[in-house]
C-alpha positions as CSV (number, residue, x, y, z in Angstrom):
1,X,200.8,-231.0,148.5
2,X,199.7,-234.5,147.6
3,X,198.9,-237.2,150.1
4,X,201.6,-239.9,150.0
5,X,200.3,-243.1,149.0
6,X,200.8,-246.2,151.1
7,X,204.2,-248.1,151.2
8,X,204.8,-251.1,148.3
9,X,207.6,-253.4,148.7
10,X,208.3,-255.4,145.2
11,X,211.2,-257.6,143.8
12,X,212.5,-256.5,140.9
13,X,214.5,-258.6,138.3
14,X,218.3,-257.7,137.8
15,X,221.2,-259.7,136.4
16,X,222.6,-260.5,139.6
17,X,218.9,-261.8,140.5
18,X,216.6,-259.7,142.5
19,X,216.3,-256.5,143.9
20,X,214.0,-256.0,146.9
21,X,212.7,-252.2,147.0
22,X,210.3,-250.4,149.0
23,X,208.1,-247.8,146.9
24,X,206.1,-244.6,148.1
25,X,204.7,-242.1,146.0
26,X,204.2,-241.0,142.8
27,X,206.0,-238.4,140.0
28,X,209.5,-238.3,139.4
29,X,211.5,-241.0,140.1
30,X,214.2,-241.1,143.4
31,X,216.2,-243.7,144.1
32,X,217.9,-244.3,147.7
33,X,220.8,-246.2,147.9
34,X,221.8,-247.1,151.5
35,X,225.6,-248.3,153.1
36,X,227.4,-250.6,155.5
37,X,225.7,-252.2,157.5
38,X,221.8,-250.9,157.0
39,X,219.2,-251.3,154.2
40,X,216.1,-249.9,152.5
41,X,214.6,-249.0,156.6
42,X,217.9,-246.2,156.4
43,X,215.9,-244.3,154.5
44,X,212.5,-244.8,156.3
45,X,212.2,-241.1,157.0
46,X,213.0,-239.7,153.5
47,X,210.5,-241.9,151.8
48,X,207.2,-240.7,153.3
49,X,208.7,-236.4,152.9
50,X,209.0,-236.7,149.9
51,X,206.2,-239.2,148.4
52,X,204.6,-236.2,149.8
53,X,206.2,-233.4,147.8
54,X,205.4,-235.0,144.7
55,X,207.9,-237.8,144.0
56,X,208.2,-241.7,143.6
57,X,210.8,-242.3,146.3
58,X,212.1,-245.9,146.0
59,X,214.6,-247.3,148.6
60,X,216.5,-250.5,147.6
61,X,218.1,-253.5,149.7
62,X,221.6,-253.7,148.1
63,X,222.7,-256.9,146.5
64,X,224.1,-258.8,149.8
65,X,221.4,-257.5,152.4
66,X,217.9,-258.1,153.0
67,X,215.8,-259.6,150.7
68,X,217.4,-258.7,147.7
69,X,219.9,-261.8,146.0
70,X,223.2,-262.5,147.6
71,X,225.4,-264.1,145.0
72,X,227.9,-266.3,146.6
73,X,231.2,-265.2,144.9
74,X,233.0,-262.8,146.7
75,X,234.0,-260.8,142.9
76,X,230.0,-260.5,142.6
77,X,230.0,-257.7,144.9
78,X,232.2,-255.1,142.9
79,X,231.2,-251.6,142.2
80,X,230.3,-252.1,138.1
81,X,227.9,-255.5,139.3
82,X,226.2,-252.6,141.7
83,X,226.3,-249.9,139.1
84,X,224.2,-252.5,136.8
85,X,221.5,-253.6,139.9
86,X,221.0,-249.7,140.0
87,X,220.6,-249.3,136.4
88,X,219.1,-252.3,136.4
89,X,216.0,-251.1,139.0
90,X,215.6,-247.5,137.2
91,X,214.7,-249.7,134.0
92,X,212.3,-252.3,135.6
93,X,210.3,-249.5,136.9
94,X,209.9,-248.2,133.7
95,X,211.0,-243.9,134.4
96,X,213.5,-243.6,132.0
97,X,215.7,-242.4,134.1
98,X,215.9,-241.2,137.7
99,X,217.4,-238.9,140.7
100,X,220.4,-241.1,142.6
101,X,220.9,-240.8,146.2
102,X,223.2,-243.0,148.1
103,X,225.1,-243.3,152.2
104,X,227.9,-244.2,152.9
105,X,228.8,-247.5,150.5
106,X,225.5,-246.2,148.3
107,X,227.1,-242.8,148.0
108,X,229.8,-244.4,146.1
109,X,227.7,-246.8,144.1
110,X,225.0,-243.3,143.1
111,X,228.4,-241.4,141.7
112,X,229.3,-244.3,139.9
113,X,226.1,-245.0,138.4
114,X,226.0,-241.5,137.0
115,X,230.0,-242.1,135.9
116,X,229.1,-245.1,134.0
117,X,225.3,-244.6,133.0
118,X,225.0,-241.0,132.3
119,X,221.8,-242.2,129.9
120,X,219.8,-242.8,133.6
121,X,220.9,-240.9,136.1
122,X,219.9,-237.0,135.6
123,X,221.2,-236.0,139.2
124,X,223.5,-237.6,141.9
125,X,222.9,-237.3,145.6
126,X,226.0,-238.0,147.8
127,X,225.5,-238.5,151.2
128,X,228.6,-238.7,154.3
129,X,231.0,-240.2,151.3
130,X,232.5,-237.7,149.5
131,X,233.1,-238.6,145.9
132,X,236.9,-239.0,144.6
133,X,237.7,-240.1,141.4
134,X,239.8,-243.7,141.2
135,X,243.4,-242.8,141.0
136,X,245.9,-243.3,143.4
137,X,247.8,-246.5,144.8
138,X,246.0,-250.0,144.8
139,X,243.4,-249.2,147.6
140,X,244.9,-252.8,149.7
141,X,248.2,-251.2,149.5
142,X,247.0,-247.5,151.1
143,X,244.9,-249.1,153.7
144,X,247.9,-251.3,155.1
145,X,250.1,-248.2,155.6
146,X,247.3,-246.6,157.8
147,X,247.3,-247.3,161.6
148,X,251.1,-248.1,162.7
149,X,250.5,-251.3,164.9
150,X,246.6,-251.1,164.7
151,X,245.0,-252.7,161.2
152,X,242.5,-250.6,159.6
153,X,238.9,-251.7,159.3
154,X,238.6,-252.4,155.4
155,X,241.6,-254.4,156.0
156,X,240.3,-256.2,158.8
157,X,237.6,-256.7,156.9
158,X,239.3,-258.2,153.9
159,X,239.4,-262.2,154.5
160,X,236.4,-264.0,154.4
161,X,235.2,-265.2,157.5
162,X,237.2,-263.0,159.7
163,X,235.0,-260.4,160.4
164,X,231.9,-262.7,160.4
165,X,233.4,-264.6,162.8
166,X,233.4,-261.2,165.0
167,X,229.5,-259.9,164.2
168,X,227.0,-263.0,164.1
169,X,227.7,-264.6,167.2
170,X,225.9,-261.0,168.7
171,X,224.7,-259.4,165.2
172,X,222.1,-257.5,167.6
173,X,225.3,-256.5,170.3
174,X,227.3,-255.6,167.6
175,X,225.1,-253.6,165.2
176,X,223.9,-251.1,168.6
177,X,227.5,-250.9,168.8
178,X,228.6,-249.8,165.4
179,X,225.7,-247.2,165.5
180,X,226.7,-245.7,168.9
181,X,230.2,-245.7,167.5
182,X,229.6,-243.3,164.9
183,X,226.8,-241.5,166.2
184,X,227.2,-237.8,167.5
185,X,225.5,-238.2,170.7
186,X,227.2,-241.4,171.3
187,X,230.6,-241.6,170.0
188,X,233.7,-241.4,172.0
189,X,235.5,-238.7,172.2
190,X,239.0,-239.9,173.2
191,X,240.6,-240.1,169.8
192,X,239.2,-239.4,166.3
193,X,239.3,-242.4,164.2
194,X,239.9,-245.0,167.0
195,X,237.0,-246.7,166.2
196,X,238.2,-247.6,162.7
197,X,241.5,-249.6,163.6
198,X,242.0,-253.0,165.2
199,X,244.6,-253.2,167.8
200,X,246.6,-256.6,167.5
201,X,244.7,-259.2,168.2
202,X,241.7,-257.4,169.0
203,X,238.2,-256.8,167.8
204,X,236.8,-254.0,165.9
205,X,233.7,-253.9,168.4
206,X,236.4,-254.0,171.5
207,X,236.3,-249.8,171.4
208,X,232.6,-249.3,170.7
209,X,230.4,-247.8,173.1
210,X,228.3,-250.6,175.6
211,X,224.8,-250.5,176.6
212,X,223.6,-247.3,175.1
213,X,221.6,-246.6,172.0
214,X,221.9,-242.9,170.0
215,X,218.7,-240.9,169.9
216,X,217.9,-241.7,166.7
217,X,217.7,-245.3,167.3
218,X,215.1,-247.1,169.3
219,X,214.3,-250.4,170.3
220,X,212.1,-251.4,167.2
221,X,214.9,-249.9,164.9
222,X,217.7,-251.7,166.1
223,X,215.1,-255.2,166.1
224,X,214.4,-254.4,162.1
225,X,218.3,-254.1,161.2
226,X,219.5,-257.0,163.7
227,X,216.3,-259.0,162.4
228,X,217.7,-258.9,158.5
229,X,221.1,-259.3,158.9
230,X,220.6,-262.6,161.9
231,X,218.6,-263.9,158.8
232,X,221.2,-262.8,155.9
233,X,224.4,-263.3,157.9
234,X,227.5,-260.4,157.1
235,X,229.3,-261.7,154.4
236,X,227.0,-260.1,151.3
237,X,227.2,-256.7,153.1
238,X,231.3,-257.2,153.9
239,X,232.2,-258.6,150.6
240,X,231.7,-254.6,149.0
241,X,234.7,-254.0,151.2
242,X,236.7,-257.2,149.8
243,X,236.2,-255.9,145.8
244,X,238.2,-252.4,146.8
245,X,240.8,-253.6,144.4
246,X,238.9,-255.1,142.0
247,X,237.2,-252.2,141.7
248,X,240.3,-250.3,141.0
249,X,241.6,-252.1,138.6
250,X,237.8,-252.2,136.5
251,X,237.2,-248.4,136.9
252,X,241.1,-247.7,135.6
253,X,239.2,-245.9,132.0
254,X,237.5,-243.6,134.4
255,X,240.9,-242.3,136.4
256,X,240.1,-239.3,137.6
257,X,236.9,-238.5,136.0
258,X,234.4,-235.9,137.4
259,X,231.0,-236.6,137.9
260,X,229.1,-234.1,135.4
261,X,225.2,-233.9,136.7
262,X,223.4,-231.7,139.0
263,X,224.4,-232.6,142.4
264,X,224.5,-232.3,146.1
265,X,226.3,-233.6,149.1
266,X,225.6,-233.5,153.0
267,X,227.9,-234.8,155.6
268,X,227.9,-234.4,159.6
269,X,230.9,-232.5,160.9
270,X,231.6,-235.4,163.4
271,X,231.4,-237.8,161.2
272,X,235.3,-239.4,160.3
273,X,234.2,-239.5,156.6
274,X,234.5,-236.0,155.7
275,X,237.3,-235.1,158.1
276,X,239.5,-237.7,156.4
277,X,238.1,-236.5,152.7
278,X,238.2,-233.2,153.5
279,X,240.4,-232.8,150.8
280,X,238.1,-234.7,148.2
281,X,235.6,-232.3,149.6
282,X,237.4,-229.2,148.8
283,X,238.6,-230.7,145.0
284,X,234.6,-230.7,144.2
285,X,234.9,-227.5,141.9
286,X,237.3,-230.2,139.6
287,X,235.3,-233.7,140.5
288,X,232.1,-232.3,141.0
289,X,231.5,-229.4,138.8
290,X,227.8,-229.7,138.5
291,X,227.7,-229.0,142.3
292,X,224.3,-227.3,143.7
293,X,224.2,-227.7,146.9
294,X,226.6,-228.7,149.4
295,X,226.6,-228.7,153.4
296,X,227.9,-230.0,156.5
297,X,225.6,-229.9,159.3
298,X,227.2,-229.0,162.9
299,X,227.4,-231.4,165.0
300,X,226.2,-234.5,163.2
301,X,227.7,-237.6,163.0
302,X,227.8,-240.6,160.1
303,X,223.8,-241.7,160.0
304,X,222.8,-238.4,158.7
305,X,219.6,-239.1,157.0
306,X,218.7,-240.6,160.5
307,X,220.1,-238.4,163.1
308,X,218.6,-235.2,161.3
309,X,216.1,-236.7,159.2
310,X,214.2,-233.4,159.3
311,X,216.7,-231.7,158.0
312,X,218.5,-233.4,155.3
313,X,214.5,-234.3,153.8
314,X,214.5,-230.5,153.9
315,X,217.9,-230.2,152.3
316,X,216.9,-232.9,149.8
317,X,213.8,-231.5,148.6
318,X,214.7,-227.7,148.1
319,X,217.6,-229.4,145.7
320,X,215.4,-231.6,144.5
321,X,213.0,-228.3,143.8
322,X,215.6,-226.0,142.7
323,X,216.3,-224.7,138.8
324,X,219.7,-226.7,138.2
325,X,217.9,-229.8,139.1
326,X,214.2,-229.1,138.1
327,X,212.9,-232.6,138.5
328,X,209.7,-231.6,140.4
């Protein structure tokens, strides 16, 4: 097995701007797309496993975070502007085309990416997000039934300012907070979903978890996340959530569509993400049908690639290794 070669952290040209990804490795090419509200550091663990089973793993900042560009419109931010940074990166660094693997918000920009640019993308890696075709009612419209007299969070986290206004007084406070939240060894247990709904007037960070930090966290960690966003402020990472309609409306000539390549997806059975899609998890015969691998590991919560970083590099690398895929 080859030695890994060190980390190299570049910027990248896109059309949005500038990329910033962090590089290990050599072979074929892997691309790690992280979610709300991490980076490239999300995938600090996968990087070094599998530079050293022979492949180039890349981790990006999303547009919005870190040190990639932050374009100041909020309609910057929708999925087909991420879709073209991600097609964008795989072409600036020259491998034709590449492996996808997103979290959370990057699961959803991965399965997109290998909607839209089939030509690039030669397997998809879907991570806590299940994928489900658009369809449905205007996204706005669903989220606003949800909760009774409690708002949920993507609503909440629709007007500009409004959630900001929340987070950066304490981006440190909160961050720790959110992690617990959705964490297996921290997260309450009074009530599945609380966490995700606003009482009136209320906070979001008025039912997380105080003054404890999951075991996959530590000190440093949290100091690296809190560090980039105190710099970058919330509102590139929230405005993904304010372009869920736009989004709907762009992707209307895909309604429905499956995603076609060689793929695999691994979700923690405490984490509200596949509980809620459970169904889109059961229509992946239809959605998904180049499914290769597929699992939901006991016990885990939302940060999977953290919390069990052993085992999903594992998970990741016998796919990665197997026939259907064959990119090794």
């Amino acid at each position: 097995m080859p030695q890994p070669t060190p980390v190299q952290h570049r910027l990248v040209r896109t059309p949005g701007g500038r990329i910033h990804l962090v590089e290990q490795g050599t072979g074929p090419l892997v691309l790690f797309v992280h979610g709300f509200p991490e980076s490239w550091y999300s995938w600090r663990h996968q990087l070094p496993a599998l530079a050293a089973a022979g492949f180039r793993a890349v981790a990006v900042d999303v547009r919005g975070y870190g040190r990639s560009s932050a374009p100041a419109a909020v309609d910057a931010y929708r999925m087909l502007d991420h879709v073209e940074d991600t097609a964008a990166v795989i072409e600036a660094l020259g491998a034709g085309s590449a492996v996808v693997v997103g979290h959370d918000w990057g699961s959803s920009i991965a399965a997109h990416t290998a909607l839209l640019r089939p030509d690039l993308v030669t397997a998809v890696g879907l991570l806590s997000v299940p994928y489900a075709p658009r369809g449905g009612p205007r996204p706005t419209e669903a989220f606003a039934a949800l909760g009774g007299d409690e708002e949920f969070y993507v609503g909440y986290f629709q007007e500009p300012g409004r959630a900001e206004a929340e987070i950066e007084p304490d981006v440190r406070g909160w961050l720790a907070g959110f992690y617990a939240g959705l964490s297996a060894d921290t997260m309450p247990r009074g009530g599945e979903g609380s966490l995700f709904f606003v009482p009136e007037g209320g906070r979001l960070r008025d039912r997380f978890p105080a003054g404890v930090l999951p075991s996959w966290l530590t000190e440093a960690d949290l100091d690296v996340y809190a560090g980039e966003f105190e710099r970058t402020g919330l509102t590139g990472a929230l405005n993904r959530y304010r372009n869920v309609d736009r989004d709907w409306a762009d992707l209307a000539p895909w309604d429905g569509a499956p995603v076609t390549q060689p793929s695999l997806f691994l979700g923690g059975t405490l984490d509200a993400s596949t509980t809620w899609m459970s169904e889109a998890i059961e229509a992946y015969p239809t959605t998904l049908p180049g499914l290769v691998s597929c699992h939901l590991l006991e016990g885990c919560g939302h940060w999977i690639q953290q919390e069990r970083a052993d085992e999903v590099n594992r998970l990741l690398i016998d796919w990665l290794l197997s026939p259907a895929v064959r990119v090794g």
